[in-house]
Chimera marker file (.cmm) of the C-alpha trace (Angstrom):
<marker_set name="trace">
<marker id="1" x="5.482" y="3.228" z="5.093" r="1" g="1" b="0" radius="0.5"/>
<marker id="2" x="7.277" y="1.085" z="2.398" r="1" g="1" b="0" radius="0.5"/>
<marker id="3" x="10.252" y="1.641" z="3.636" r="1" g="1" b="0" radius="0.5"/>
<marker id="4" x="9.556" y="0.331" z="7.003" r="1" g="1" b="0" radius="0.5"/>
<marker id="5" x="7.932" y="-2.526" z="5.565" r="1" g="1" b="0" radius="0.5"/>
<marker id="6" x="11.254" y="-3.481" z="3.758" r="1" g="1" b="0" radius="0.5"/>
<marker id="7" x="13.198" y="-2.761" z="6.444" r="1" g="1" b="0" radius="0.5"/>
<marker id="8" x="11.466" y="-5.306" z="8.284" r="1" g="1" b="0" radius="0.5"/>
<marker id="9" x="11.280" y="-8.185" z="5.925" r="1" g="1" b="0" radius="0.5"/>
<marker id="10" x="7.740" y="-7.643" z="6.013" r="1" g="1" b="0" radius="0.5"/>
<marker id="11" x="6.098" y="-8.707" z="2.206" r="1" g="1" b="0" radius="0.5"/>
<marker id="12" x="2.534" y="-6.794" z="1.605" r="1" g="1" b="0" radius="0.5"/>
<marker id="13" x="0.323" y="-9.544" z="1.379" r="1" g="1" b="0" radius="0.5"/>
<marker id="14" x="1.448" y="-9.982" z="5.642" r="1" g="1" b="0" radius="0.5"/>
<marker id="15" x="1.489" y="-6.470" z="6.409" r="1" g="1" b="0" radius="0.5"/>
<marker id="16" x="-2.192" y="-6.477" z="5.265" r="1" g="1" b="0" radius="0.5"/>
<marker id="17" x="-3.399" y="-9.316" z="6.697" r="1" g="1" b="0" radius="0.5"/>
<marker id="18" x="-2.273" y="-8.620" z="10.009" r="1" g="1" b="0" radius="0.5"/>
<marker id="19" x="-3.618" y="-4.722" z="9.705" r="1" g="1" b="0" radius="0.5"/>
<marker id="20" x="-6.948" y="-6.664" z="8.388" r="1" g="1" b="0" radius="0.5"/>
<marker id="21" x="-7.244" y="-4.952" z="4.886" r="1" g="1" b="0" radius="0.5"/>
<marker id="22" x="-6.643" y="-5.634" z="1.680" r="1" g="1" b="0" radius="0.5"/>
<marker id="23" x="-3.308" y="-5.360" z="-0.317" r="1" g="1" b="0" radius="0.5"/>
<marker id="24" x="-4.560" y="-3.437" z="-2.568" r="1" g="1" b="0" radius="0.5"/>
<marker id="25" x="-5.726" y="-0.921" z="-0.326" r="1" g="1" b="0" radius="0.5"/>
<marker id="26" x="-2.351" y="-1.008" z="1.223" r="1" g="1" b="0" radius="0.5"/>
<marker id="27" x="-0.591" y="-0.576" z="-2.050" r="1" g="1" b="0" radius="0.5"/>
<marker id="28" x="-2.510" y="2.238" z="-2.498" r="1" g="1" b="0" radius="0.5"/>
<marker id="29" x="-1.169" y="3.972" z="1.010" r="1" g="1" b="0" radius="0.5"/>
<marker id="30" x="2.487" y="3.253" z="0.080" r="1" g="1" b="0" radius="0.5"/>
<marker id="31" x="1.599" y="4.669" z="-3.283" r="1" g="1" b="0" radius="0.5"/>
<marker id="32" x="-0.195" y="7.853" z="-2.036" r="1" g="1" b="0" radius="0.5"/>
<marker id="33" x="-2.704" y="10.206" z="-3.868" r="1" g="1" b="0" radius="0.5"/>
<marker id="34" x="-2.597" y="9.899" z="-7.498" r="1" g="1" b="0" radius="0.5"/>
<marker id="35" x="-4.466" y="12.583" z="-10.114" r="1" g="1" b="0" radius="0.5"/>
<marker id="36" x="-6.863" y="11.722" z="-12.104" r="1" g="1" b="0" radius="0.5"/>
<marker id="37" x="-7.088" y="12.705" z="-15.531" r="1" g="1" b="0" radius="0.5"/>
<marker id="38" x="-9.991" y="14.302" z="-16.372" r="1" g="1" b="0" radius="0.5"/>
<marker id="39" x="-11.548" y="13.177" z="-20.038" r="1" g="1" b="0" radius="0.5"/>
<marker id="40" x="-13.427" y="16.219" z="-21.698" r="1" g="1" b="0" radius="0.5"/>
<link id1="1" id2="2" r="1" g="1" b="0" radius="0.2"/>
<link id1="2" id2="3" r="1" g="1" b="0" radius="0.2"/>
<link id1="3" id2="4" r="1" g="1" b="0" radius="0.2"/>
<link id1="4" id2="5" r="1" g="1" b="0" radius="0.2"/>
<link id1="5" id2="6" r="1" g="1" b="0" radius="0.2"/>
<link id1="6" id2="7" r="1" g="1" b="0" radius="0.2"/>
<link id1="7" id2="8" r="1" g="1" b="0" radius="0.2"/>
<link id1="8" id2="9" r="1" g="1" b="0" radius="0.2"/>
<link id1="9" id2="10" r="1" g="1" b="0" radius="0.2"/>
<link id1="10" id2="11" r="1" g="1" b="0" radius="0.2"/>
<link id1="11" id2="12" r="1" g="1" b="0" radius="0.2"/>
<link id1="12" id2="13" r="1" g="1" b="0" radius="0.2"/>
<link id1="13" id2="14" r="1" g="1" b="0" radius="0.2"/>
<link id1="14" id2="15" r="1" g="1" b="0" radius="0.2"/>
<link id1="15" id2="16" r="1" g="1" b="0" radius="0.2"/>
<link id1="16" id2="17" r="1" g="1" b="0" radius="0.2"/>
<link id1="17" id2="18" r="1" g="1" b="0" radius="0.2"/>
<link id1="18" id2="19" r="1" g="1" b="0" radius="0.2"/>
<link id1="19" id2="20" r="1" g="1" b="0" radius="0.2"/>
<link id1="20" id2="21" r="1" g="1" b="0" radius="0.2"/>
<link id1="21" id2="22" r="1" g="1" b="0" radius="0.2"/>
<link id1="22" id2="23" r="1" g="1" b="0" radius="0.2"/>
<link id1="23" id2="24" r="1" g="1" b="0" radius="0.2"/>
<link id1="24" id2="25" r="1" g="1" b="0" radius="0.2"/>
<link id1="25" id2="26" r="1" g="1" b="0" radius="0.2"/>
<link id1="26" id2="27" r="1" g="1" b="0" radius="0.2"/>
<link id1="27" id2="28" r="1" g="1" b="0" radius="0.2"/>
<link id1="28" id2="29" r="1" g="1" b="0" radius="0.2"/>
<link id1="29" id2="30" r="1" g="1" b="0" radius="0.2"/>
<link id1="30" id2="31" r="1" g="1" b="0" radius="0.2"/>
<link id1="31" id2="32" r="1" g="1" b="0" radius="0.2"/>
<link id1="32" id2="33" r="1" g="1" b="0" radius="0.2"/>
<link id1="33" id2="34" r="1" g="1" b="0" radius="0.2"/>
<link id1="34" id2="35" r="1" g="1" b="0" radius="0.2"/>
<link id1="35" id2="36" r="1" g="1" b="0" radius="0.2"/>
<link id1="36" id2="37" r="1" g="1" b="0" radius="0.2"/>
<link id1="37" id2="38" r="1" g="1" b="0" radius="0.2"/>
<link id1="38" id2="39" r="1" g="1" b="0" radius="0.2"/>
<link id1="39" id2="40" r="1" g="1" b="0" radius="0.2"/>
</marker_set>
């Protein structure tokens, strides 16, 4: 999805507003799943 993005000339922040979320939740779908670490 990044990729796309760039391609475009699209910046985050726009993409976002126009899909009506936040960037940081879009951040986190060009990211993908991370692990957590688990503290024992």
């Amino acid at each position: 999805m990044r990729k796309i993005r760039i391609d475009r000339g699209l910046s985050l922040t726009e993409v976002a507003y126009r899909a009506g979320v936040t960037r940081g939740f879009l951040s986190q779908l060009e990211r993908g799943p991370r692990s957590r670490s688990s503290v024992p």
